[in-house]
N, C-alpha and C positions, 0 to 999 in steps of 0.2 A: 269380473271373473278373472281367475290367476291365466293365464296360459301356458300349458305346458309347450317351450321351445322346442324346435326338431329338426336335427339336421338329419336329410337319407345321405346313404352312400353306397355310389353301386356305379360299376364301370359300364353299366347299361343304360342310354337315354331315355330308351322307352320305358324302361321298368323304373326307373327316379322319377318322371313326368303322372305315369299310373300313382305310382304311391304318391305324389304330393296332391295330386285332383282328387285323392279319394281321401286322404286327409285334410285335406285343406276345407271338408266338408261340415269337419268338425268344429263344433264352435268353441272348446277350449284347446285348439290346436293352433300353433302356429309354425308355420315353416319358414324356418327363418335359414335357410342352403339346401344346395347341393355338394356333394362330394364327389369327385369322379372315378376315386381310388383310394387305397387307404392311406397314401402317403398324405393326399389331397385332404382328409379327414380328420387327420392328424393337424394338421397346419390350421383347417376352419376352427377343429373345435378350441384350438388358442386362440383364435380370434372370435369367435362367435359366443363360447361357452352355452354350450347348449342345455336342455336339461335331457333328452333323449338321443341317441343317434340310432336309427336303423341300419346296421352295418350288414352290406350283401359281404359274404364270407370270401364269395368268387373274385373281389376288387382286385386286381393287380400290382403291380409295383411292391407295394408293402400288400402281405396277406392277410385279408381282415383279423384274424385271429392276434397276428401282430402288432397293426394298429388299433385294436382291442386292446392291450393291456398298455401301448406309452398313451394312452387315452387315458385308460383308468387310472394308472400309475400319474401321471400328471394332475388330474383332476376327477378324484374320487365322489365329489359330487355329482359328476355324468352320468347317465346311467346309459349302457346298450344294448341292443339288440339287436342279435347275429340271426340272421334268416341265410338257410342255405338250402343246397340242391342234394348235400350228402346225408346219408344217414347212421353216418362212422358213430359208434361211440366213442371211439377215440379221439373225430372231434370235438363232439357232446364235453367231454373232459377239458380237452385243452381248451375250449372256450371259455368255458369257466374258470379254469384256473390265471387265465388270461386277465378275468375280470367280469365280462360276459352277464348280465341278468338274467337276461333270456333267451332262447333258442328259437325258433322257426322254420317252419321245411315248407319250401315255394310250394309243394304240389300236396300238401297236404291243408294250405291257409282258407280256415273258412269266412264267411262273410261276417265281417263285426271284430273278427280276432285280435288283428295287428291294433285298431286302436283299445283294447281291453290290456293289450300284453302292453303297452303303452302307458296307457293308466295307472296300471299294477305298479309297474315299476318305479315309474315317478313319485307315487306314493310310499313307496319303500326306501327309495334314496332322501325322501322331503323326513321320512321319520330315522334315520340313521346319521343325516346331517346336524338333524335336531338334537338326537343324543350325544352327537361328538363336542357341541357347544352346548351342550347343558341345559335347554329348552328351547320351544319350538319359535318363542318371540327373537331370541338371539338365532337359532336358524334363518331365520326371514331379516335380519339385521345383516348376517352374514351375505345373501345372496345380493341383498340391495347395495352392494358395495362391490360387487362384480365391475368391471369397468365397461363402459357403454361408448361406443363410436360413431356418432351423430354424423351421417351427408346431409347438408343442406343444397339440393340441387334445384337452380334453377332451368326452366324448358327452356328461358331464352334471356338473351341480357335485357335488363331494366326490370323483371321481374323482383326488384328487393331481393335479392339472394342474399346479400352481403349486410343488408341492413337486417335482413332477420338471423345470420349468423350471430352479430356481433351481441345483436340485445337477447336472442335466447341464451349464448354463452355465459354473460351477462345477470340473466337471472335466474339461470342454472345454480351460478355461484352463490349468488344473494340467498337463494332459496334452502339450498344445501347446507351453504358452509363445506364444499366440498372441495377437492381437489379440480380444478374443468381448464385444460389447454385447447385452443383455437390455432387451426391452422391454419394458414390462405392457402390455397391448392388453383388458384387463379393466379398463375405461376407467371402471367406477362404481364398484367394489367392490374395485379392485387391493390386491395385499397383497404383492409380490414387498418393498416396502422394510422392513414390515415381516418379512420372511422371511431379510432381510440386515441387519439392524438398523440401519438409516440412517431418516434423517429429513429427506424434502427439503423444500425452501424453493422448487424451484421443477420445475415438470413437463411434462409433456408440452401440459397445457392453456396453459401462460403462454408456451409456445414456440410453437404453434402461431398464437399472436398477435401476434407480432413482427412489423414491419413493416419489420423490415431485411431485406437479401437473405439465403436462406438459402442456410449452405456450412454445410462441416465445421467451421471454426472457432465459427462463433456454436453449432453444435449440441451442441458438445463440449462448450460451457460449462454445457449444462444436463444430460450427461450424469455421474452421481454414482460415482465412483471407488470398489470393495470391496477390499479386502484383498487377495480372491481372484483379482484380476486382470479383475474381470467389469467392464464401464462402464454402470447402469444410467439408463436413462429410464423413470422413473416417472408410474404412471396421478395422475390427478388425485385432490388430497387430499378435491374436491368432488363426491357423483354429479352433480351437476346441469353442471359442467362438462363431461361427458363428451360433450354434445352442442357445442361446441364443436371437437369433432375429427373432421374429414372424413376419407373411404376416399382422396381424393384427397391430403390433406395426409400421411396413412399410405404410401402409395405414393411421397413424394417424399424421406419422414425414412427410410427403406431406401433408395431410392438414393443417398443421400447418406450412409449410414453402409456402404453398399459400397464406399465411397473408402478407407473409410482403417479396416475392420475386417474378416480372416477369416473372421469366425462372428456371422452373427446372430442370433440365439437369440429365440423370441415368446411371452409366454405370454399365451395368446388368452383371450377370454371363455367361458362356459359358455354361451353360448346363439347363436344363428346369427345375425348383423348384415354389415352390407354391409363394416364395416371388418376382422370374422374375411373375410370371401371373400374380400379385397381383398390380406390375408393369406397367405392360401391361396394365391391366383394369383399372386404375388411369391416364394413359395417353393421352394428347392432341393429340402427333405426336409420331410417332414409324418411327425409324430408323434402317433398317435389310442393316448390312455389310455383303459383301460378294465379299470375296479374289478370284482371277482369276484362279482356278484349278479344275478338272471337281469332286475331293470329295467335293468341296463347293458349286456345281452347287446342289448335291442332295444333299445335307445338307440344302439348301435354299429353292428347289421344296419343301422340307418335311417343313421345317419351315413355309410356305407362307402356306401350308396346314392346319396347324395349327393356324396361325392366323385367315386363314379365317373360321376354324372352330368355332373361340372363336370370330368370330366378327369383327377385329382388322382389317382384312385388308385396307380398305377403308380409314384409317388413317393412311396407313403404307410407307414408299418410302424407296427405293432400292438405296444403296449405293456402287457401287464395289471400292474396293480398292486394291489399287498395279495395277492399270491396264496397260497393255504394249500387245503391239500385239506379241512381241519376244517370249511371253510363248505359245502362237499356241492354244489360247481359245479366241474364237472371239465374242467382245459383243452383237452384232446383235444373233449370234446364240443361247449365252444363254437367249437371251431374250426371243427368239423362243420356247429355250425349257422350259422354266418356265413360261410361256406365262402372265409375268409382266416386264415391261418398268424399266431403270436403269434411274433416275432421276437426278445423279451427278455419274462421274468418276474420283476418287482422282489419279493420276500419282504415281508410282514408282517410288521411288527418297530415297533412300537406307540411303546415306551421311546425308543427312539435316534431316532426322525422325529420326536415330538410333543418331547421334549427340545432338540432342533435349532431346530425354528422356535419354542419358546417365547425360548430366549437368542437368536435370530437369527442364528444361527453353519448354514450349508448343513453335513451332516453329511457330507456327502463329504471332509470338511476337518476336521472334529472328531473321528469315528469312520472313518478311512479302510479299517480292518481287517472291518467289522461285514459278513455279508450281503449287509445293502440297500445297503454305499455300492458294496460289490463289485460290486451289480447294476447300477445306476446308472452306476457306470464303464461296463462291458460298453454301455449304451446311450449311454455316449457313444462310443466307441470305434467302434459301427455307425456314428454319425451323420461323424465322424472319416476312416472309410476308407470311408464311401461303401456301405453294405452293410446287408443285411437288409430287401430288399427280397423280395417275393413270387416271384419266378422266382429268387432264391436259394435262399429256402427252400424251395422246392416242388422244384429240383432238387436240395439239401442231403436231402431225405425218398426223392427216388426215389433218390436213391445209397444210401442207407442203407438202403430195402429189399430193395434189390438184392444187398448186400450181406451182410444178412440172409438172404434164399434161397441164398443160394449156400454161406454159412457150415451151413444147415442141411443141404445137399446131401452138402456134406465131412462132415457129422457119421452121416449117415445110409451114406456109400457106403465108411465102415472096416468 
């Protein structure tokens, strides 16, 4: 099922929190931000590109009305919806003229509305996109080339973070034929170049200190060309360099490698810093690994806590990796106890991953037949078409029970 994306925005905590719990109810709903204002909404929907925004009108800084039209004006495939407390027609007008889909009055919303007015819309932008590309197959060609911003986070070091960056980046590109930059964001201890056997000369630290203007041209020159198709930007060969690179200067080399790349792929730190958040918040899809041992089970409880503090959940999917029942941790149960669904299980397969990054060769390219590169595809293949998130699988389970009672019903009623 498609999911309509949704950013709210509204300079009110409690009333973004209400509207995402009561849409987040929905199962072609997915909330993928918050906005805190409309200057703030403006900046997500560049980085998120949403297909709905619910814009409170009241937002400050920029007046929703405002950040309504460099919204629309930027990307006319957004669609919004301005929910206010006024009932001007004078606003009623400048909304629209702003760009505006639809309108809403807090004290007049009744039960079921916001996601109908939701639906409507998204349906009306999905057939006007269509029209402006000349049918609905090149519509849906158009949007699958929006540019995508992969974290791969892990809850704790030695989870695979770095080894599932490298071979999903890997067979993003294989798979695609697409544009897909990788960046180490493991800013002391990065290892992605050596996990592709390159050897840079210059990094993410020596760019960041350029004093020329930055575009795509001068960035591309510091990004290192694989085989694979992959273009990486490598962590600093120095730890001590690593403070040289601000969450701000992180937030400006993503939007500038959303010019002119597909897929950008993160492999984050092991440990929580303002440039993993910085991350986090820039990101399309968030990927949390997590290794089969009960210190990573609460190393992930806390992590999923934290995403869902900052939001992130509902764009996040659960990766275990190394999984094996031999280790006496059973997937069913961790699910149970972290009560989120694992969307992909990469296999332990010891020989072909530690063999891979010893030569520097991603095994999805080396061994493409093995297991883990199979697993590995499947997780990129989620990331790909958009899928495997939590109202997937949670309704992927109740079909399937469903399905299951009923099979047993037939078996019981010959």
């Amino acid at each position: 099922m498609e999911k309509i994306r949704i950013l709210i925005a509204s300079d009110l905590p409690e009333y973004r929190q209400e509207l995402a719990e009561d849409l987040s109810e929905e199962k072609d709903f997915l909330i993928i931000g918050e906005a805190v204002n409309g200057a703030n909404a403006v900046k997500k929907a560049e980085h998120l590109v949403p297909d709905i925004i619910l814009m409170d009108i009241n937002t400050p800084t920029i007046e929703g009305i405002e950040a309504t039209e460099k919204i629309t004006l930027a990307h006319p495939s957004i669609g919004v919806i301005i929910i206010s407390t006024d009932h001007d027609n004078t606003m009623i007008k400048q909304a629209m003229m702003a760009g505006a889909g639809d309108v809403l009055y807090k004290d007049e919303i009744k039960e079921g509305e916001i996601p109908q007015a939701v639906r409507r819309l998204h349906l009306t932008q999905k057939t006007r996109s269509a029209s402006l590309v000349g049918g609905g197959a090149a519509g849906r060609e158009q949007k699958y080339r929006a540019p995508q911003v992969i974290t791969i986070f892990g809850a704790k070091g030695g989870a695979g973070k770095t080894t599932l960056s490298v071979n999903v980046a890997a067979g993003i590109a294989q798979e695609t034929k697409r544009k897909v930059a990788l960046i180490d964001l493991n800013l002391q201890f990065g290892d992605v170049a050596s996990y592709m056997n390159i050897q840079p000369r210059r990094t993410i630290a020596e760019f960041v200190q350029e004093r020329n203007q930055w575009d795509t041209q001068l960035l591309n020159s510091y990004l290192i060309p694989h085989n694979s198709g992959v273009k990486i930007l490598a962590a600093p060969l120095r730890p001590e360099d690593a403070d040289l690179v601000t969450p701000e200067q992180i937030e400006r080399i993503i939007t500038i490698l959303r010019e002119s790349f597909d897929y950008i792929v993160i492999d984050s730190p092991p440990y929580i810093s303002d440039t993993l958040l910085t991350a986090l918040d820039t990101s399309n899809q968030i990927i949390l690994v997590m290794s089969m041992d009960l210190p990573a089970v609460k190393n992930v409880k806390l992590s999923l806590n934290l995403l869902d503090t900052l939001h992130h959940s509902g764009k996040t999917k659960l990766v275990i990796n190394r999984g094996a029942k031999q280790f006496g941790v059973d997937i069913h149960d961790v699910e149970r106890t972290i009560d989120f669904l694992a969307a992909e299980e990469v296999p332990s397969e010891g020989n072909t991953v530690v063999n891979a990054a010893n030569k520097g060769i991603p095994f999805v390219l080396s061994h493409p037949q093995t297991p883990v590169s199979k697993a590995v595809q499947r997780v990129a293949r989620l990331i790909i078409d958009d899928m495997g998130y939590q109202n997937d699988l949670r309704q992927g389970k109740e079909k399937g029970n469903k399905n299951k009672k009923t099979g047993f019903k037939n078996i019981f009623s010959r």
